[in-house]
Residue, then its C-alpha position, 0 to 999 in steps of 0.5 A: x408929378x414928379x421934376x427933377x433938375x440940377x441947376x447951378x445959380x451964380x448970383x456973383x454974392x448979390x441978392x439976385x433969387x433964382x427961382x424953380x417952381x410949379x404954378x398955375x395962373x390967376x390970383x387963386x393959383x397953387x404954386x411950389x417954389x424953390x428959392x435960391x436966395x443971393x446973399x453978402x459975400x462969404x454968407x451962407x446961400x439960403x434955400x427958401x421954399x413956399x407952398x400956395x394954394x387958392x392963392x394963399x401962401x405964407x408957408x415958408x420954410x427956409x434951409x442953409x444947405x450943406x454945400x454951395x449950391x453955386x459951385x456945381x450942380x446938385x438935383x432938386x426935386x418936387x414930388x406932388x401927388x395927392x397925399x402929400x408935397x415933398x421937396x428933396x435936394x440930391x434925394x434927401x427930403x428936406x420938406x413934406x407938406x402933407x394933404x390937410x383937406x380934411x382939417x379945412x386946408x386947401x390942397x393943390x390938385x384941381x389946377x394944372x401947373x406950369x413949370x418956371x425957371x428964372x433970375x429977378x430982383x428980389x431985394x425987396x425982402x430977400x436979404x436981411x429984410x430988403x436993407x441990402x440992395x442988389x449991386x447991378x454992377x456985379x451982372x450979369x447974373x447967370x443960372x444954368x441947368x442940366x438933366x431936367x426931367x419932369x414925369x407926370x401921372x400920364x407920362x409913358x414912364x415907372x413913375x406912372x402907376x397907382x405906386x406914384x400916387x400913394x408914394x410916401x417917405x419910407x423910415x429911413x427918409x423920414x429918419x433925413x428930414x428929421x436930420x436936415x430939418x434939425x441941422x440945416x431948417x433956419x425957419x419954419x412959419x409952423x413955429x412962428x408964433x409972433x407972425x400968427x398971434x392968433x394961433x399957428x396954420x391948421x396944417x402944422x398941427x398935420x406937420x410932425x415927421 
């Protein structure tokens, strides 16, 4: 599957999440998150993505973009094929979440996934640990979209052929995730070792570009 949207969230610098993401439903469900996540005034605006599977997630990598992502629109996309899921934003990869089955790791491809969109209250955890609480008198808060497309393996489209199914980074997307992953990732769970002190994910050790 592949989806593309370009939205334009405007949290009014409050700790509002705008949220685009695949998921299916139950507490064993898959989802692929895109997170935008409110912050303090003249602080940077994180982009927080997540991967679950059977109901597991606590795969978060987390990026400052190279733009405001609330001053125009810009394209974000999710391709999830067999293989692997990778997350772009204007065409550049900025995360591969390889298919570790092999290794024992779950991988979302037997549950049928819905598309969501929305704004919710996430100052629980979002900013600085949920010390900082959201000013409802900065509302309403608003998120707007434009251009969305998804296409799936059955769509009537170029991207429905076995191609799409084995699609992979090619060298110079490879060489633009290492770029953004080096300049713009602020956190990446394959690197925490103090929240897995019994030993990383068995997907990190699948995780070098």
């Amino acid at each position: 599957m592949k989806c593309f949207c370009q939205p334009s969230c405007r949290p009014n610098n409050q700790l509002i999440l705008f949220v685009l993401q695949l998921s299916s439903q139950g507490p064993t469900h898959d989802e692929i998150d895109f997170e935008f996540l409110g912050n303090l005034s003249g602080d940077p605006y994180i982009l927080h993505t997540n991967v679950f599977t059977q109901g597991k997630g606590n795969r978060e990598q987390q990026f400052y973009l190279w733009f405001d992502p609330t001053r125009n629109f810009h394209t974000y996309s999710v391709i999830w094929n067999p293989r692997q899921i990778i997350f772009l934003v204007d065409n550049t990869p900025i995360r591969l979440f390889r298919n570790a089955e092999s290794m024992g790791v779950p991988f979302p491809k037997n549950q049928p996934m819905r598309i969501y969109s929305s704004l919710w209250n996430a100052d629980d955890w979002a900013t600085r640990g949920g010390l900082v609480k959201t000013d409802w008198s900065k509302g309403p808060f608003t998120a707007y979209y434009r251009n969305f497309r998804a296409y799936t393996s059955t769509s009537s489209n170029s991207f429905s052929n076995s191609a799409w199914q084995d699609q992979e980074l090619d060298a110079n997307s490879r060489r633009r995730l290492r770029w953004v992953q080096k300049n713009f990732m602020i956190y990446n769970y394959c690197t925490d070792y103090k929240r897995f002190p019994q030993g990383l994910p068995l997907e990190c050790k699948n995780s070098k570009v």
